[in-house]
N, C-alpha and C positions, 0 to 999 in steps of 0.2 A: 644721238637722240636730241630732240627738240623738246625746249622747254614748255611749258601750259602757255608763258605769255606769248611766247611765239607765235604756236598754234593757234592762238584769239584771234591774233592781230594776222596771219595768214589768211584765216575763215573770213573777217573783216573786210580784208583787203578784197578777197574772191566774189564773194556776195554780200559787199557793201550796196550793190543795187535793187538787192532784196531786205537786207537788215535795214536800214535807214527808214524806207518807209513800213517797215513794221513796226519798228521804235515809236516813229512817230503818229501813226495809229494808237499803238499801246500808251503813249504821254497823252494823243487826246482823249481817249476812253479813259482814263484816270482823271483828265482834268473834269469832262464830261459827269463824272459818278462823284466826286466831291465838288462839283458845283450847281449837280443838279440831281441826280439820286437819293444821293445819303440825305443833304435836306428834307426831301421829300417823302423818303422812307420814315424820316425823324416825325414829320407832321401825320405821318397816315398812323407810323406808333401811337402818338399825339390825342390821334381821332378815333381810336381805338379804345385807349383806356376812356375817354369821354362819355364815348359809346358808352364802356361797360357802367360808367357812373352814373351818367344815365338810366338806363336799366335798373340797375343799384333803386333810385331814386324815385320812380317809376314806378315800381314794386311796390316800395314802401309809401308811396303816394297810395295806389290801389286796396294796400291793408287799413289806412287809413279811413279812405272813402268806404270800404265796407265795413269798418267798424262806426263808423259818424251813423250810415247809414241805420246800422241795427240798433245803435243808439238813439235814433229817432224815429223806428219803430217801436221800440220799447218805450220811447218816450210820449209818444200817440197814443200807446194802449192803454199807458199809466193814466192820461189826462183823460180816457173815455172810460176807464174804472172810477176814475175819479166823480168825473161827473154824473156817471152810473149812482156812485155811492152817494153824491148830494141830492139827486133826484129821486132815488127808490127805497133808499135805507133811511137815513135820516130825517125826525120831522122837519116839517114844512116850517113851524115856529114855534114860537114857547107855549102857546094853548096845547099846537098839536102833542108837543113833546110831555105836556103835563099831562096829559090825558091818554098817551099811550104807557106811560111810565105807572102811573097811577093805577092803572083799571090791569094793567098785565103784573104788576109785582103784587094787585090783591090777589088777582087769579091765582098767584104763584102758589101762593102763601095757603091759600083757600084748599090748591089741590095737594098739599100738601100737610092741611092738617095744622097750620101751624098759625096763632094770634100776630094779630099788629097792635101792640100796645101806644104806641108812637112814630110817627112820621113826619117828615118836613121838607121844603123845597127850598133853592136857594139859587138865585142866577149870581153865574159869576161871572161879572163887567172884567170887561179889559182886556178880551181878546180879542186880536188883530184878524181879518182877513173876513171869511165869509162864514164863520164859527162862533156859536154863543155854546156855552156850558151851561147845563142845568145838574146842582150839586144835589145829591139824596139823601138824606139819614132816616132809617128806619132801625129799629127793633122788633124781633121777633121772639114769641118764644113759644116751645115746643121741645121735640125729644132730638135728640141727634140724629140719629137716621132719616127723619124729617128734612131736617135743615142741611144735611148733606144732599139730600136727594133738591131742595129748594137751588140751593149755590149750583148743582150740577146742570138743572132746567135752566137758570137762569146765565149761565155762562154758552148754552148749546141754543138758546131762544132766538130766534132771527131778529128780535128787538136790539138797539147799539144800547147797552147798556154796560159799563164797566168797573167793579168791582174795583175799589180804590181803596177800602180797609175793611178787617172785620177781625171783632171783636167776642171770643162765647164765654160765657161766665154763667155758673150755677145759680139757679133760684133759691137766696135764702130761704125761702117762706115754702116752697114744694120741691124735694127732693129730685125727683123724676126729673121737671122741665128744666128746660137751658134756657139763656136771652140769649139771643144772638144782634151785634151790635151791627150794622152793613154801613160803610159807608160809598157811598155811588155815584155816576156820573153818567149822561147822556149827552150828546151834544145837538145841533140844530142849526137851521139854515137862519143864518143873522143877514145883517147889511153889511157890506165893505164899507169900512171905516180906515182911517189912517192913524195910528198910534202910535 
């Protein structure tokens, strides 16, 4: 019997002129693939995650841009409500605003049955921007059902007026009637001022 190393080095010997140059195909295809494959495979990995971070990136760029976007739609509509609300709701100035305030909280009062025993105006300075305040105090008095149904007209009225206090207390002098104390606010188209 022959040993294994024998038989290598017999096979060797026989078809050394076939093994030799396969050997040395199979050492340059090894040297071939670690000095220019696997490199290569390493960079196309490389370019791969890149890719995917990209994308990653990309995405979140495009969520972005649609959300800027709807934000600056909303932000458009806000600024044409706005200007909406300075040109068609609020007055024009403090004549207008005295004279809308005036004549619709007598109406109020009127359709509802109810005295003005007292009332007063009052501009308050020192607001910034394109807003002046015009302060109200009035009293009224009357029955309750009244001045509920008054507070209710006048909080549902297309007029900007805003209920800022109010005060009901019984009439010494006549059982029945209530005062009712309001304190109120309207605003109005001023000058831009810097403060």
């Amino acid at each position: 019997m022959t040993s294994t190393s024998e038989l290598v080095q017999r096979i060797l010997g026989e078809r050394r002129g076939v093994i030799v140059p396969l050997a040395l195909v199979a050492l340059v295809n090894l040297g071939f693939y670690a000095l220019a494959v696997y490199p290569l495979s390493l960079k196309v990995s490389a370019s791969e995650h890149r890719a995917v971070a990209a994308r990653t990136q990309l995405a979140v760029a495009d969520r972005e841009d649609k959300d800027v976007r709807a934000t600056l739609r909303l932000t458009d509509q806000a600024s044409k409500d706005l200007s909406r609300f300075y040109q068609d709701i609020l007055p024009a100035d403090l004549t207008v605003a005295r004279r809308q305030t005036y004549e619709h909280l007598a109406a109020l009062a009127r359709e509802h049955n109810l005295a003005i025993p007292r009332r007063g105006y009052r501009v308050d300075e020192g607001y910034k921007g394109r807003l002046e305040r015009l302060n109200i105090a009035m009293e009224l008095t009357g029955n309750y059902a009244d001045m509920r149904d008054f507070i209710y007209d006048l909080e549902s009225s297309p007029e900007f007026v805003a209920i800022e206090g109010i005060a009901l207390a019984e009439d010494a002098q006549k059982e029945d009637e209530l005062t009712l104390s309001l304190s109120l606010s309207t605003y109005y188209r001023g000058g831009e001022r810097d403060n």
